[in-house]
PLY file of the C-alpha trace (Angstrom):
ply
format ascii 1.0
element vertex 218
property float x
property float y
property float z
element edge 217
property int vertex1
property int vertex2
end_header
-21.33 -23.40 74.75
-19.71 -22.48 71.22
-19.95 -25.80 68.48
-16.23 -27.03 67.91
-15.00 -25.51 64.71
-15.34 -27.68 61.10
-11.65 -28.08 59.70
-11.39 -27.25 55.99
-8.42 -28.38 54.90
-7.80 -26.94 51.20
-5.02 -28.03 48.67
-3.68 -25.17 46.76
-2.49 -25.66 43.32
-5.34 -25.74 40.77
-7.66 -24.90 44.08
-7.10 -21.75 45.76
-4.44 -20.38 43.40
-3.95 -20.65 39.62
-0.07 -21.45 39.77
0.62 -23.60 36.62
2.23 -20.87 34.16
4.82 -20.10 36.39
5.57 -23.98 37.19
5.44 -24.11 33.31
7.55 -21.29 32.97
10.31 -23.04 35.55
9.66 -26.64 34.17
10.85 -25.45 30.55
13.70 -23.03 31.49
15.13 -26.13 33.21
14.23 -28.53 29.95
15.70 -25.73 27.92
19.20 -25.97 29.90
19.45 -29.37 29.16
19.12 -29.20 25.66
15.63 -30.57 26.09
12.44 -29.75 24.12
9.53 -27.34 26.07
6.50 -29.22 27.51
3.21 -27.49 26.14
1.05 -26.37 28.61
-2.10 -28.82 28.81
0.70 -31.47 29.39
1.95 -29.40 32.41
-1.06 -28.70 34.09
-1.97 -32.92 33.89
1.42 -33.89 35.80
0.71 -30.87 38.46
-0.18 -32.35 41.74
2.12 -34.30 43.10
4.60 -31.97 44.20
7.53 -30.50 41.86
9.69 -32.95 42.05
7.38 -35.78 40.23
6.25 -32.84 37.88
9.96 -32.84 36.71
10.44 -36.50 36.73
7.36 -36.77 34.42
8.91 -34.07 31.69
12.65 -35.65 31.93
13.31 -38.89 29.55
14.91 -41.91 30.84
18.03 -42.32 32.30
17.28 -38.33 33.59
15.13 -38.67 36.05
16.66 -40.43 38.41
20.09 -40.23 41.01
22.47 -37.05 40.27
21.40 -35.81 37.47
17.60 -36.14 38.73
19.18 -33.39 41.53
21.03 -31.18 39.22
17.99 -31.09 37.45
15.93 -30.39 40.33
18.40 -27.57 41.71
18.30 -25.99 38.43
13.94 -25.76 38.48
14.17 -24.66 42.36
16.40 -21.50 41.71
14.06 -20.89 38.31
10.62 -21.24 40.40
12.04 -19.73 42.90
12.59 -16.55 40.52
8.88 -16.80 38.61
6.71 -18.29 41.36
4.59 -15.10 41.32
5.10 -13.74 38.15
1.51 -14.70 36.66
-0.07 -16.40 39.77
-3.20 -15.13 41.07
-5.83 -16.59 43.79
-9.09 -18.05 41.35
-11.83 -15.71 41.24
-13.81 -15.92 44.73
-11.20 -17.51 46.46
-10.51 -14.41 48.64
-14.88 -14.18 49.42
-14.64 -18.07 50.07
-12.13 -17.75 52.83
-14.02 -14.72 54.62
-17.14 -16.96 54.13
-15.44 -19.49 56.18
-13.12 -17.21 58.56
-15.31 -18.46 61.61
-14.11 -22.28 61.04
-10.66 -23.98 60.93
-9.09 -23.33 57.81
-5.49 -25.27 56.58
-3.85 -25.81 53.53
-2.70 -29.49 52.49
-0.24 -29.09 50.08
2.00 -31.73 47.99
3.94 -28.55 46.95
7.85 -28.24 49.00
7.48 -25.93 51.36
10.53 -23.65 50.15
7.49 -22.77 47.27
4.09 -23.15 49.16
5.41 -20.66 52.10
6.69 -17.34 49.93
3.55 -17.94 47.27
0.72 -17.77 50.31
2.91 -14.56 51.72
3.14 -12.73 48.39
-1.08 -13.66 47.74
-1.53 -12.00 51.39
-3.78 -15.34 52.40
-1.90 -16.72 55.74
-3.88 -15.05 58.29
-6.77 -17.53 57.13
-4.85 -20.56 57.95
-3.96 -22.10 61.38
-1.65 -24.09 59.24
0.10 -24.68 56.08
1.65 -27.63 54.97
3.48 -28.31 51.93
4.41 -32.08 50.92
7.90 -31.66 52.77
6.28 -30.77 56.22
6.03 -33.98 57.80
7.01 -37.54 56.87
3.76 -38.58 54.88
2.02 -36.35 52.19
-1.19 -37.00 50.00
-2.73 -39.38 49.70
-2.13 -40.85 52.66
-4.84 -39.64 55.87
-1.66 -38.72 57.98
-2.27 -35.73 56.82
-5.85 -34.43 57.90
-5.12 -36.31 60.61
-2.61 -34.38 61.69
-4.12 -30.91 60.69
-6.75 -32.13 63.31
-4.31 -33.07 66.02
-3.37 -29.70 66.10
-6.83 -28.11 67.19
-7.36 -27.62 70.96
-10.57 -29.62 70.95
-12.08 -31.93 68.03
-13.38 -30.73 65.33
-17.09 -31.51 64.58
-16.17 -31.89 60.58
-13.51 -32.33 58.88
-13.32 -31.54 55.31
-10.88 -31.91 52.23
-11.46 -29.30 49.57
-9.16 -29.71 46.44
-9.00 -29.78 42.27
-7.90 -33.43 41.86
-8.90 -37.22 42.48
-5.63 -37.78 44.83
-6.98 -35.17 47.05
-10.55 -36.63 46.95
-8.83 -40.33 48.15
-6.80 -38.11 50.97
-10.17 -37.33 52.31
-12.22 -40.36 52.00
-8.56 -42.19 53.40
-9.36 -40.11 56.40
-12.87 -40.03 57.02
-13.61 -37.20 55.92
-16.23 -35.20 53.37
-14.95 -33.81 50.18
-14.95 -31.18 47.71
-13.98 -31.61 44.06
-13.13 -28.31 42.34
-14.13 -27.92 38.44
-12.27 -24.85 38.05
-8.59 -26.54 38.90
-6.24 -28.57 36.89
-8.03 -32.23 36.70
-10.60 -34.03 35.02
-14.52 -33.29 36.56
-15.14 -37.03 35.79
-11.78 -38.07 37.43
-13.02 -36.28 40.85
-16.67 -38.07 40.74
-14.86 -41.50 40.07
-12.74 -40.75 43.08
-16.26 -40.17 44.97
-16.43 -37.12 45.57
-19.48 -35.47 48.06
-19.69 -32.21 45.96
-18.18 -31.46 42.29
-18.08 -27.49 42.31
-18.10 -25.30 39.45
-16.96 -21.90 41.07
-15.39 -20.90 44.79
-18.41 -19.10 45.64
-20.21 -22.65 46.04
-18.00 -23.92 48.82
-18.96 -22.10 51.61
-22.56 -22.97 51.28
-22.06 -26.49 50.68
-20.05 -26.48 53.73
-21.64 -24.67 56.31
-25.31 -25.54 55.18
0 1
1 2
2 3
3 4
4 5
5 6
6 7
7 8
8 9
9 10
10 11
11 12
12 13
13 14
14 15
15 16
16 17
17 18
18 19
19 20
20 21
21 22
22 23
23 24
24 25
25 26
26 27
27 28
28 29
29 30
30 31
31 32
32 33
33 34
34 35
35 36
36 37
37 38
38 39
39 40
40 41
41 42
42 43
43 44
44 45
45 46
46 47
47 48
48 49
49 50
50 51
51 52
52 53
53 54
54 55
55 56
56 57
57 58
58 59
59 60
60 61
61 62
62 63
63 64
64 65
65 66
66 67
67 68
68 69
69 70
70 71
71 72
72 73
73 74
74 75
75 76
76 77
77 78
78 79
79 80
80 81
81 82
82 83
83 84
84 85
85 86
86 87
87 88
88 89
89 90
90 91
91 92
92 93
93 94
94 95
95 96
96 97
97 98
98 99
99 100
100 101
101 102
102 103
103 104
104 105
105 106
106 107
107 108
108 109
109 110
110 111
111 112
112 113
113 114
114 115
115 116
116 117
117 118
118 119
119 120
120 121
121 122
122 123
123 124
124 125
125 126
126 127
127 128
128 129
129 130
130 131
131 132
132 133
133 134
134 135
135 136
136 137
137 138
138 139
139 140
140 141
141 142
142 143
143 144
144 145
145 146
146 147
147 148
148 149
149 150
150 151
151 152
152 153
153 154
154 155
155 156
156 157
157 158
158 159
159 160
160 161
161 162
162 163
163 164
164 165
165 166
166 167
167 168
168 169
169 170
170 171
171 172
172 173
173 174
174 175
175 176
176 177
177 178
178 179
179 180
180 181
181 182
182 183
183 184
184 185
185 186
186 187
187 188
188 189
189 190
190 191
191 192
192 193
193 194
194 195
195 196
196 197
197 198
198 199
199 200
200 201
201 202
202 203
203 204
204 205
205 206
206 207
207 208
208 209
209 210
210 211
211 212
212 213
213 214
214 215
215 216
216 217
């Protein structure tokens, strides 16, 4: 009799793909429509994580971020990212060899990115056929951090999985898995602090893609 597959559940921006110039690129052109100075790019890729909506609440100043003109706002970035979403975005290096490493296990994506984005970006990198699922931070009624979310991922498996795993770039993703009970990943090469992901308790801090797989499967 076959094991029951691990599930890896990976986040994906600042994990598998390297998606903040474009998010940049559609952050500003909306700042720049409202008369509104550009937001340099280290600042950017700190407020990534938390889905696009809080990234543009975070660059708006008071009395902007909020109600209508939060929306207007908002409407104005979706038709921009929608535009530049794969201009300059590219899977990290190993990313691709990490998947194939892992193709005999249960493999998801936990995303706080809206689905209108996550869906077309994993199309155009030519990565869904890893996944049995893909879930942006619109797809159900809870997103990261709270455990809903793996636990859900794991709901959907025909039989239990004998691991589950969280694999992503910042701390929130680190608490999603510990929330849940499950063992985690920290990822050097995304968007956060390494020292942010160890405080968060991390199991491994990673320095490259090609790492997971081993760490994983042992």
């Amino acid at each position: 009799m076959s094991r029951p597959s691990r599930m890896i559940a990976f986040d994906f921006d600042g994990t598998l793909a390297d998606t903040w110039r474009d998010l940049a690129s559609a952050l500003n052109h909306t700042l720049s429509g409202a008369g509104l100075d550009p937001i340099e790019g280290p600042q950017v890729k700190a407020w990534i994580g938390d889905g696009a909506l809080k990234l543009l609440q975070r660059a708006l100043p008071p009395g902007q971020a909020e109600g209508e003109r939060l929306e207007g706002h908002f409407e104005r970035f979706r038709v921009a990212y929608d535009d530049c979403c794969l201009d300059t975005t590219v899977l990290y290096p190993g990313i691709r060899e990490c998947l194939d490493e892992l193709a005999g296990e249960s493999l998801a994506i936990a995303s706080n990115k809206p689905r209108r984005f996550l869906e077309p970006i994993v199309e155009g990198l030519v990565i869904g056929g890893y996944f049995f699922a893909a879930l942006g931070g619109d797809s159900l009624p809870v997103s990261k951090p709270d455990p809903g979310v793996l636990r859900h991922l794991s709901g959907r498996l025909e039989e239990p999985p004998s691991e589950v795993w969280m694999v992503g770039d910042s701390a929130l993703d680190v608490r999603t898995g510990r929330a849940a009970g499950a063992r985690t990943i920290g990822c050097a090469w995304g968007l956060s602090d390494v020292r942010e992901l160890r405080q968060a308790g991390a199991d491994f801090v990673l320095d490259h893609p090609r790492q997971i797989a081993p760490s994983i499967l042992g």
